[in-house]
N, C-alpha and C positions, 0 to 999 in steps of 0.2 A: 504494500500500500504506500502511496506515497502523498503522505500526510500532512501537512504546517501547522506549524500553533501561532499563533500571531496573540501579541501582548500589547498591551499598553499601560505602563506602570507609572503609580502616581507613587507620594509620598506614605500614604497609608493603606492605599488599594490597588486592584489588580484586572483590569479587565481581560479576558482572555476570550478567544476560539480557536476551535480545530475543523481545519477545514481540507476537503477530500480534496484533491488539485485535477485529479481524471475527472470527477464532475462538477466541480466547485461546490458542492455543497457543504454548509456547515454540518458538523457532523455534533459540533457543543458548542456552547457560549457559554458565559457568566464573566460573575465580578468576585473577587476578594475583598473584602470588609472590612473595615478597623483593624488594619494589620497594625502590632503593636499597638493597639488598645485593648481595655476591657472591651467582651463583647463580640469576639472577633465574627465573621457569619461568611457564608460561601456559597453563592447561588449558580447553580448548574443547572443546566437546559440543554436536553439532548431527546432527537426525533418526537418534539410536541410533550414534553414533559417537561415538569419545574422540580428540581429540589434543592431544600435550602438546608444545610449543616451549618450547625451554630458549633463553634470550635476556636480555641484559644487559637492565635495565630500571631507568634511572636514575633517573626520576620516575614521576608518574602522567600525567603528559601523555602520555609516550614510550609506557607500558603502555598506555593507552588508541587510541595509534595503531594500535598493532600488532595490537588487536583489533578495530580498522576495517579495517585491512587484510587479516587471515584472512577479515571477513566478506563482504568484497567481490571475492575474486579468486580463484583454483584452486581447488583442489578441496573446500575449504571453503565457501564463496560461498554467500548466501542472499539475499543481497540484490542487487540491479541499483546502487543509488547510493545514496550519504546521504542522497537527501532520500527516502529508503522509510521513514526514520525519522524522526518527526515530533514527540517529543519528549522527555525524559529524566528519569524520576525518581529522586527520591534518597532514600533512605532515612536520616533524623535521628533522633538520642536526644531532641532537648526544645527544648520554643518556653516560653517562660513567658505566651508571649500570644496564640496562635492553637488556634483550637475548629476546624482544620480545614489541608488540606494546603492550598497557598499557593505563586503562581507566585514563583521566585527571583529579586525585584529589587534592587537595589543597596540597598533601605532594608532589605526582608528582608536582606537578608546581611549586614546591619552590627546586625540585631538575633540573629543567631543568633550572630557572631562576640563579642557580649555576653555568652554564657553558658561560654565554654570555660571558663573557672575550674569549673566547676560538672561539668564532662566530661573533662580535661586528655587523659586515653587518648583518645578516642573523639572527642571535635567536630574537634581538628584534622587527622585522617586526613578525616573526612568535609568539611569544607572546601575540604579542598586534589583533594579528588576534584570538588568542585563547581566549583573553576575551571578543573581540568583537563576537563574538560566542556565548560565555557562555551566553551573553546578550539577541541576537538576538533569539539565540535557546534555550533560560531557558527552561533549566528541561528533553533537551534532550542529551544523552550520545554523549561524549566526549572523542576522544581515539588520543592516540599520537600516531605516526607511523615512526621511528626513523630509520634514511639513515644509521647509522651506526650497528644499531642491526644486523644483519642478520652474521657478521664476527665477532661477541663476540664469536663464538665456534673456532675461532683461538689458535692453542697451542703458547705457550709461545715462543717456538723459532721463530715463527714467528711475533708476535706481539711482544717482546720486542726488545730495544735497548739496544746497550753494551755501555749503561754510566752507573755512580754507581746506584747501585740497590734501594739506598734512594728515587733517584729522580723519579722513577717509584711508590715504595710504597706511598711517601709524595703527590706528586703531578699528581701523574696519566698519568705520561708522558710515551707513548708506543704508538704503531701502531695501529688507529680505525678502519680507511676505511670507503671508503662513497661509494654510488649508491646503498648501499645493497639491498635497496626495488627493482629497477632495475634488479640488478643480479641477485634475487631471481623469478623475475616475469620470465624472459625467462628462467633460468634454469627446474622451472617446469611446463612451455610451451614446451620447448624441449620434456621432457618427457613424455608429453603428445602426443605429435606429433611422435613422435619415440614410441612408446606404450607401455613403459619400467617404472619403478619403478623407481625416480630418484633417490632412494638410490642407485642402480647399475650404475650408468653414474658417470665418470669423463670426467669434462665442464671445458674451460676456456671460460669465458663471458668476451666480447669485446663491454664494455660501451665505445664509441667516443664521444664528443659531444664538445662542447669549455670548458667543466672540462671534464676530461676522464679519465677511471680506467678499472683496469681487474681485473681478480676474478680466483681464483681456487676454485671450487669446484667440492667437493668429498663428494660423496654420499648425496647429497643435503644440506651440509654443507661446511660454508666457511673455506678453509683453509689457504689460503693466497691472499693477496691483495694488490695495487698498491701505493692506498695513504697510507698518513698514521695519525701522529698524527692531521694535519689538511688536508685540499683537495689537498694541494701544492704539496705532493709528488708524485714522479712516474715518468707517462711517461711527457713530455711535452706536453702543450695543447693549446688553443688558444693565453692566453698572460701570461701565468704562465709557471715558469721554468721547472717542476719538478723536478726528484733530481740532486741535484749540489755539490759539493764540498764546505761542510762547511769553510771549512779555504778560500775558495775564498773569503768569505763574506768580509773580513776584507782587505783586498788589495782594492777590489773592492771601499769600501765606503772610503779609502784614497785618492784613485787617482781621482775617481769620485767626489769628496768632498762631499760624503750624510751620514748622521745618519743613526739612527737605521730603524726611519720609513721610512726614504727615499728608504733603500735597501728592507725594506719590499714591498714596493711601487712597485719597479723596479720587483722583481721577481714573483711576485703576478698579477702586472698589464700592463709589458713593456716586458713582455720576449716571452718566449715558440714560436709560429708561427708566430705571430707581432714581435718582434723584433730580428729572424734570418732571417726573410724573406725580413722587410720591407716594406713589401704591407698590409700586411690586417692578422687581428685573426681570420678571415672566412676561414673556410680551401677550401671551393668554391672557396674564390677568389686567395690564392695560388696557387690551381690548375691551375685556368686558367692564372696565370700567368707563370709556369712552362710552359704552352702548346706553349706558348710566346718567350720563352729561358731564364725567368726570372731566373740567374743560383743560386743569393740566395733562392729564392723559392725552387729551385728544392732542393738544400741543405737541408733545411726545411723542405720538404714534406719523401726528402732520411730519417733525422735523426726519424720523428714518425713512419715511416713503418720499421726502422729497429729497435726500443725500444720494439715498438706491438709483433714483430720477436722474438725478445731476452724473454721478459715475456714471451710466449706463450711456448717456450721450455723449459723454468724454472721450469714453472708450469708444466708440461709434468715428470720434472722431481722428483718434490715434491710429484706429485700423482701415480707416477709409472703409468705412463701409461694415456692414452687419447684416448676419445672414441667422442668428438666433440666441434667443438667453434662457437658459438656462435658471430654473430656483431652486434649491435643493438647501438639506440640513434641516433643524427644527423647525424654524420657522417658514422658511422658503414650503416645505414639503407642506407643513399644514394649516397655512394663514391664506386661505382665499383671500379675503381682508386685503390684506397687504399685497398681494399679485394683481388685484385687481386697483388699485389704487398708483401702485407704480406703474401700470400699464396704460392708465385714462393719460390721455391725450398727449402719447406719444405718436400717434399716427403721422407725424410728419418727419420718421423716422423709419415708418412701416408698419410699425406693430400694431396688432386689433386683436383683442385677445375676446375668445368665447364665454362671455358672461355665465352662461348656464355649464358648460365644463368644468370650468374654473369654480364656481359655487360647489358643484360636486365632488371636485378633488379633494382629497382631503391626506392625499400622499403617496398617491397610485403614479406610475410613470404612465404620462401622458403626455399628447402636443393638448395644451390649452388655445391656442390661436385659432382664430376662423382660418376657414376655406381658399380664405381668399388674403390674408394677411402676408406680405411679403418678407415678413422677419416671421420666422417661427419664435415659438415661446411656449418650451416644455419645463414639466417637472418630471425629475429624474431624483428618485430618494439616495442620496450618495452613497457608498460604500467602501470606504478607506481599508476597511480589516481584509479585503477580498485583493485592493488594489497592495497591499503589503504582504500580504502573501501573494501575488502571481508572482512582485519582484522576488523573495525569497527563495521562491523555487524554481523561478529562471535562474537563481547564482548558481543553488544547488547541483540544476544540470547542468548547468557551465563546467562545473570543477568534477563533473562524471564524465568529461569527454576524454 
C-alpha cells in the first residue's frame, strides 16, 4: 500500500490524515488535543465513523503513538503495518528559500528552524511535530510543504517594499504570502474542471477563512498576493487588521498607552471583524448580527466585501485580463452573503454570478456564474492535506527510481 500521513502540528495539537495515494482517499483524519495539558482527547474518523479517546498526552511523540496504535489494531485498524505508510508530510508556514516542497534533511531543518523568530506561535508547534515524526516514522521520508512556496515566482515589483534596499538584501524583508498550498490546490482544480491547461487561465483565488488572502494567478503561477511579509497583511480578517497605516502605529500606542507588543497584540489579535464589529471574529456571527440591524456589523461585513472588490480588480489589472475567481476556505465555501455581494456590480469586469446557485451553495464545488457570464466564478472547497501529500509522494517516488 502506498500510504501518506500528512500532519499539521501546532503548539498543543495535532491534526492529522492518512491518505490512500492509488485512490486518494482519506483513509483517517482527526486532531490531537491538549497535548501537554490536563485533559489531553484524540478524535479519529475512519470510513464514516467518529471516535474520541480521552488520554493523557504528554508530548507529541506520545500523541502520535497513540495514533499509530488506533491505526493499527481493533477495531479501528486500516492498516496491516507501518511500513503501508510510506511517507509523511508536513504542512509549514514559510521557507524564505525554497520554490517548492523539499525532503526534510538535517540542513533543511536547521534552515526552517532559522525563521521561528518570524512565526514564534506556529514554527515551533510545527517543529516539534517534525521530530516527533522523524521518531514515530524512523526511516520513513519526510517532506516539508511550505504555505509560502507557491508565490516565490513573484516578480520583484511585487514582492518588494520601497524601504532601503539593505533591508530586503540583509534581512529578507519583502512580501511572502501564505495559503499558497491553498491557492495552488483550487487553481489546478479549476483547471481541471474547466478542461483547460492552467497555464492559459488567469485566477484570482478567494482564500476567506479567519486568516484570508487572494492570489493572482497567471498561468499557474503566483503573481501577486495579499499578505505579505507575515499573514497580517491585506485584506482584514477575523481579528487581524490587515493593512493599516504604519504611522498610525505610533499615535495609536500613545494615546492607548501600549508598547511595542501590546500594538502587536491589538492588531494581530483585537482588530479586523472582532473589533469593528464588536460581536464576534466569526464572520457567521457578524452576519447574523447584521440581519439584526447590528449597524457596526454591517460596517464590518460592508468594509471585507469591498477590500475582496478592490483586490479582485487589481488583480484583473496586473494580469490583463480574467478568465475566473475562485472562493474557497470557510468563509469563501459557505457565505452566499458574501459571494454575492463581492460579485454585484462587477459586471464591467464580466462577472454575473447566478443569484439562485449561489443562494444554494453552501460549499459544494460549483461554477456559481450565469450562462452567459464571461469570467467564471466557482466555489471549489480547498484541500491542502490532499495537495501535501500528492507532493510527499511524488518525492517519495522520486528517491525509488
Amino acid at each position: 500500500m502506498n500510504n501518506v500521513f500528512v500532519v499539521n502540528a501546532g503548539s498543543s495539537s495535532l491534526k492529522y490524515q492518512l491518505i490512500d495515494m492509488e485512490s486518494e482517499q482519506v483513509l483517517v483524519s482527526g486532531n490531537c488535543e491538549r497535548i501537554g495539558i490536563d485533559g489531553g482527547k484524540i478524535t479519529y474518523k475512519y470510513f464514516g465513523t467518529k471516535k474520541v479517546v480521552e488520554t493523557d498526552l504528554p508530548n507529541h511523540k506520545a500523541a502520535l503513538d497513540r495514533v499509530v496504535d488506533l491505526l493499527l489494531s481493533g477495531e479501528t485498524k486500516v492498516i496491516d503495518s507501518i511500513d503501508d505508510i510510506v511517507a509523511v508530510g508536513h504542512r509549514l508556514a514559510f521557507s524564505r528559500v525554497s520554490p517548492c516542497s523539499n525532503e526534510i534533511t538535517p540542513e533543511v531543518l536547521k534552515d526552517i528552524e532559522a525563521t521561528t523568530e518570524m512565526f514564534p506561535l506556529h514554527l515551533p508547534g510545527m517543529l516539534t511535530g517534525i521530530r516527533a515524526c522523524q521518531d514515530t516514522f524512523s526511516g520513513k521520508v519526510q517532506v516539508a510543504v511550505y504555505d509560502n512556496s507557491f508565490h516565490l515566482t513573484m516578480p520583484p515589483k511585487a514582492y518588494m517594499y520601497a524601504i532601503p534596499y539593505d533591508y530586503y538584501k540583509d534581512y529578507g524583508f519583502r512580501r511572502y504570502g501564505y495559503h499558497g498550498t491553498s491557492h495552488r490546490y483550487v487553481s489546478l482544480r479549476l483547471a481541471k474542471l474547466l478542461g483547460k491547461p492552467v497555464e492559459e487561465l488567469k485566477i484570482v483565488s478567494c482564500h476567506l477563512g479567519n486568516g484570508s488572502s487572494l492570489c493572482a494567478v497567471d498561468g499557474g503561477k503566483s503573481v501577486d498576493t495579499t499578505m505579505g511579509y507575515t499573514a497580517l497583511a491585506g485584506l482584514m480578517m477575523g481579528t487581524r487588521s490587515g493593512d493599516i497605516d504604519p504611522s498610525l502605529l505610533l499615535p495609536m500606542a500613545q494615546k492607548a498607552g501600549l508598547d511595542l507588543e501590546g500594538i502587536h497584540n491589538v492588531i494581530n489579535k483585537k482588530s479586523g471583524l472582532l473589533g469593528v464589529s464588536g460581536v464576534s471574529s466569526d464572520h457567521r456571527d457578524v452576519e447574523n448580527a447584521c440581519a439584526e440591524g447590528n449597524e457596526r456589523a454591517q460596517i464590518a461585513i460592508d468594509m471585507l466585501n469591498y477590500q475582496i472588490q478592490k483586490y479582485i480588480g487589481s488583480y484583473a489589472a496586473a494580469m490583463n485580463g480574467l478568465d475566473a475567481v475562485i472562493f474557497t476556505a470557510g468563509i469563501g465555501e459557505h457565505s452566499p452573503g458574501l459571494r454575492q455581494e463581492v460579485c454585484r456590480n462587477m459586471e464591467f469586469l464580466g462577472i454575473q454570478i447566478d443569484e439562485e446557485k449561489n443562494a444554494a451553495n453552501h460549499g459544494d464545488e460549483e461554477e456559481i456564474s450565469t450562462s452567459d457570464s464571461r469570467v467564471k466564478v466557482w466555489v471549489i472547497p480547498t484541500n491542502e492535506e490532499l495537495m501535501i501529500a500528492r507532493d510527499a509522494y511524488a518525492i517519495y517516488q522520486s528517491k525509488q527510481k
